[in-house]
VEXDREN-2710 file (C-alpha; in Angstrom, 1 decimal):
% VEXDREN-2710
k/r/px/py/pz
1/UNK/119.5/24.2/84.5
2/UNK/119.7/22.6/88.0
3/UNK/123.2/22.1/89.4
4/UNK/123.4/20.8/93.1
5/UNK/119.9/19.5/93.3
6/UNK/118.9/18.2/97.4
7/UNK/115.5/16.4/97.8
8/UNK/113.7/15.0/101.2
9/UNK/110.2/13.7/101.0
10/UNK/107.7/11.3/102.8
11/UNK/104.7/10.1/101.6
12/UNK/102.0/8.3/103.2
13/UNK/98.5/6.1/102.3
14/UNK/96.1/7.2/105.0
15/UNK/93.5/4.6/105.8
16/UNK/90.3/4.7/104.0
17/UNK/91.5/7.3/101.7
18/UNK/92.6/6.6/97.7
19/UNK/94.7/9.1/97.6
20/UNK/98.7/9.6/98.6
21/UNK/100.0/12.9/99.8
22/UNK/103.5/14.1/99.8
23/UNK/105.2/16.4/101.7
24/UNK/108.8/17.8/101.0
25/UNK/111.6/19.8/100.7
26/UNK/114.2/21.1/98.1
27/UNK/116.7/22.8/98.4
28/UNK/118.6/24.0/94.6
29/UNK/122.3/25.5/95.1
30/UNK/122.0/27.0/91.4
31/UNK/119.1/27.8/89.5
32/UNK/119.0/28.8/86.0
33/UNK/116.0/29.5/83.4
34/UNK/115.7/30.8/80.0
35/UNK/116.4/29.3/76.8
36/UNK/119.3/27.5/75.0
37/UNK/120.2/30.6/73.5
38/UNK/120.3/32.6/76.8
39/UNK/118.8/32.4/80.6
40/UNK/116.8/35.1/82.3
41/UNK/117.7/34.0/85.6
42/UNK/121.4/32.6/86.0
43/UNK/122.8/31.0/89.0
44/UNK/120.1/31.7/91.7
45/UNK/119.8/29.5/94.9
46/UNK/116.5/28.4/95.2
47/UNK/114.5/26.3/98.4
48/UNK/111.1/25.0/99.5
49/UNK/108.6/23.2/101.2
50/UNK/105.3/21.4/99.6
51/UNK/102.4/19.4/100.3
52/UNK/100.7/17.7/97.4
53/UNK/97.7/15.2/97.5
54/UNK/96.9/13.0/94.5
55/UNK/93.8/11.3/94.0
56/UNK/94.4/8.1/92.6
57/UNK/91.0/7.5/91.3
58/UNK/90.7/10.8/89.4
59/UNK/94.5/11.1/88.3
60/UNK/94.3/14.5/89.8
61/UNK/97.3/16.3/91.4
62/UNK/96.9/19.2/94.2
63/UNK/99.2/21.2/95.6
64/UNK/97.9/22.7/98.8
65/UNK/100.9/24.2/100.1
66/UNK/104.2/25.6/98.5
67/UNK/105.9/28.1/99.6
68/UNK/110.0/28.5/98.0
69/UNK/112.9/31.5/98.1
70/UNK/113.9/32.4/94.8
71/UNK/117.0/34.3/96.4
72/UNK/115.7/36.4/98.3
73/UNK/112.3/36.8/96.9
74/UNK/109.5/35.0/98.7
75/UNK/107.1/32.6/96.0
76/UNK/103.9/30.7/96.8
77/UNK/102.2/28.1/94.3
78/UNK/98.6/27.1/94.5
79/UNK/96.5/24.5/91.9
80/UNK/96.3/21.3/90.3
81/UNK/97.8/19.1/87.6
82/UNK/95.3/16.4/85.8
83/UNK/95.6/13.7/83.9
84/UNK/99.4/12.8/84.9
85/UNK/98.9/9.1/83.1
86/UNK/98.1/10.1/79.9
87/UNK/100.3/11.8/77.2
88/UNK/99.1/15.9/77.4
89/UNK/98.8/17.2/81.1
90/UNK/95.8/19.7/82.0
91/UNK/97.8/22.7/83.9
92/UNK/95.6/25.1/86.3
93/UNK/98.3/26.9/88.6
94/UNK/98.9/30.1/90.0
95/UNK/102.7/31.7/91.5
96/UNK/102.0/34.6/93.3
97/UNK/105.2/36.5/94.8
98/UNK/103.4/37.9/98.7
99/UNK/105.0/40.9/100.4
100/UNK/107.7/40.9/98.3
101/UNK/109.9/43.7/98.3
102/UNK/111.8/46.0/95.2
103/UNK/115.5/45.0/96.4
104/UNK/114.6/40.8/97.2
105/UNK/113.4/41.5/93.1
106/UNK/116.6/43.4/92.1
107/UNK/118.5/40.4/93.9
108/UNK/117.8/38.4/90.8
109/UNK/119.4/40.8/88.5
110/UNK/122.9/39.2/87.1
111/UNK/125.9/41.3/89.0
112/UNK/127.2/41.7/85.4
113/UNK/124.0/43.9/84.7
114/UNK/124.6/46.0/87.9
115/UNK/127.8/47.0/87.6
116/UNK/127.5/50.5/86.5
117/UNK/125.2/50.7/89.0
118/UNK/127.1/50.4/92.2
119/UNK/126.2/51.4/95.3
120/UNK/122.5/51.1/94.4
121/UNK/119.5/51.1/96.6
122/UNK/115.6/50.5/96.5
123/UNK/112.3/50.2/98.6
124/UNK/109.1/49.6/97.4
125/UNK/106.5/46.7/97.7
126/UNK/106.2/44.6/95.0
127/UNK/102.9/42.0/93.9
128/UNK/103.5/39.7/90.8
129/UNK/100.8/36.8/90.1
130/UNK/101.3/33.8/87.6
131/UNK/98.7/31.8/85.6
132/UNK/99.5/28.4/84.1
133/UNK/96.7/27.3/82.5
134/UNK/95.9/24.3/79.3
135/UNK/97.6/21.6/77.9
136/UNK/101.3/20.8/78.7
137/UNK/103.1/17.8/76.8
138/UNK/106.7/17.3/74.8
139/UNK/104.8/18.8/72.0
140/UNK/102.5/22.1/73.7
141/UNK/102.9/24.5/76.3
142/UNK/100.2/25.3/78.3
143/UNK/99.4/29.5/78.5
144/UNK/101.1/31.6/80.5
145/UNK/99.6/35.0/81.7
146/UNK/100.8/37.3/84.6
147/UNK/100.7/40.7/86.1
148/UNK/102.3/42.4/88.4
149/UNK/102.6/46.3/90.1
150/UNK/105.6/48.1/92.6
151/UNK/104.4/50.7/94.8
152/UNK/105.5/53.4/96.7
153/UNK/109.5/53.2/94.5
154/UNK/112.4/54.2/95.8
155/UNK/115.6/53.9/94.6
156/UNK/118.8/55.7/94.9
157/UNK/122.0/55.6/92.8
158/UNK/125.2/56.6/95.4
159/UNK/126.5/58.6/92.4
160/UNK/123.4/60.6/91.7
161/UNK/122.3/63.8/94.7
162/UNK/118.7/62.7/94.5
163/UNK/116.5/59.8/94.6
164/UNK/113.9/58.6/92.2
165/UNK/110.6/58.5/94.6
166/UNK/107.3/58.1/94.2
167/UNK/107.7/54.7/91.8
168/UNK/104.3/53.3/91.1
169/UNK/104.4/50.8/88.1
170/UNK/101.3/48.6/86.4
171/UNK/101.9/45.8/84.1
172/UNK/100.8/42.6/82.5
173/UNK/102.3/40.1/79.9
174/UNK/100.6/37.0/78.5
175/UNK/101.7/33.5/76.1
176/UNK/98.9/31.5/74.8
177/UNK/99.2/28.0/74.7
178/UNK/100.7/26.7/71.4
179/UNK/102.8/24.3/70.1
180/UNK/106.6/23.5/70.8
181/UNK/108.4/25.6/68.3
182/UNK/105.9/27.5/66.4
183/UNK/105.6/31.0/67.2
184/UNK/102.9/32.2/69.7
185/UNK/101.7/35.9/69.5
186/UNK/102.8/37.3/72.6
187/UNK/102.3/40.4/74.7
188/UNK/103.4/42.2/77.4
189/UNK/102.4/45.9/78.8
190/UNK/103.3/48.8/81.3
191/UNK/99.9/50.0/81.5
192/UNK/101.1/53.0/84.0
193/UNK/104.3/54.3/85.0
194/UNK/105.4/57.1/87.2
195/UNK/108.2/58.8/89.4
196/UNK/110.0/61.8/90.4
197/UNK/113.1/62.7/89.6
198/UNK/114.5/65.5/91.6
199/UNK/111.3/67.5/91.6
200/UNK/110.7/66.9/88.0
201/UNK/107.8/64.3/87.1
202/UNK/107.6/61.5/84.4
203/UNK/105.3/59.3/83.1
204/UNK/104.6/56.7/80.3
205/UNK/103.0/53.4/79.4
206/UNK/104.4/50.8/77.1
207/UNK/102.4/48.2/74.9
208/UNK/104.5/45.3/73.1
209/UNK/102.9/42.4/71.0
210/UNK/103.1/40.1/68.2
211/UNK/107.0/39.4/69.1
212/UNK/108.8/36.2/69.9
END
């Protein structure tokens, strides 16, 4: 869901060249995403800038620069889209998330979420990495993969003495491609997880799969 939606772009022919680049900006008062039954992310201003290239002659798209602010957490997007004129697209990008930091993540939480959490604080880096990758039409989606870690954790609750240090987290989740509507068997994992409490230690990993 887009709500206040602000586009600039120019795009030129250069001379001797079949191909037309693009360059842009957008700038989204309100973004939402999820699904009609719920959003993940509600109500998040959202901006960029992008240069993409498309070669006329091979129907091949290429986006070699986007950078956008989800919020306040820094995105960049790197790939191509092919065959744009015919019904089934052919998906090959990647989102990473650089120098990203545990409170510009937390940003994105819904206030609703946080409330008993008042007076909350958090450091840590944060890497997250996005593959989109197959076919992508009004009746597939292409697969989605992704992984992501936060190191050196902190965060701090104003009603609790102590903070929780020492945060290191590991994880991947992954969608194959499948069709609109049916099912796909997906996955998603903390592969490693640990912090300190206080001066007590815990640890776990988590492994989820076959769940819609």
């Amino acid at each position: 869901l887009i709500e206040g939606f602000h586009q600039t772009a120019q795009a030129e022919i250069r001379k001797g060249e079949n191909a037309v680049v693009i360059e842009g900006t957008s700038e989204i008062a309100q973004f939402s995403y999820g699904t009609l039954a719920s959003f993940y992310l509600s109500n998040q201003p959202l901006s960029a800038t992008m240069r993409i290239r498309y070669e006329i002659d091979q129907d091949l798209l290429t986006i070699e620069a986007a950078n956008a602010r989800l919020k306040d957490l820094p995105l960049t997007m790197a790939g191509t889209v092919s065959k744009l004129r015919e019904e089934t697209l052919q998906m090959d990008l990647t989102v990473t998330s650089p120098e990203a930091q545990m409170d510009k993540l937390l940003s994105l939480v819904p206030p609703e979420m946080l409330k008993k959490a008042k007076g909350l604080s958090s450091s840590g880096d944060v890497k997250f990495t996005m593959s989109i990758r197959g076919p992508s039409s009004e009746t597939v989606n292409p697969a989605t993969r992704g992984s992501f870690t936060i190191s050196r954790g902190n965060v701090q609750y104003a009603s609790l003495p102590k903070s929780i240090t020492n945060i290191t987290l590991t994880g991947s989740f992954d969608m194959p491609s499948a069709h609109i509507g049916r099912k796909a068997i997906r996955s998603f994992g903390i592969d490693h997880f640990s912090a300190t409490l206080g001066a007590s230690g815990v640890s776990g990993t988590l492994h989820v799969a076959n769940f819609d």
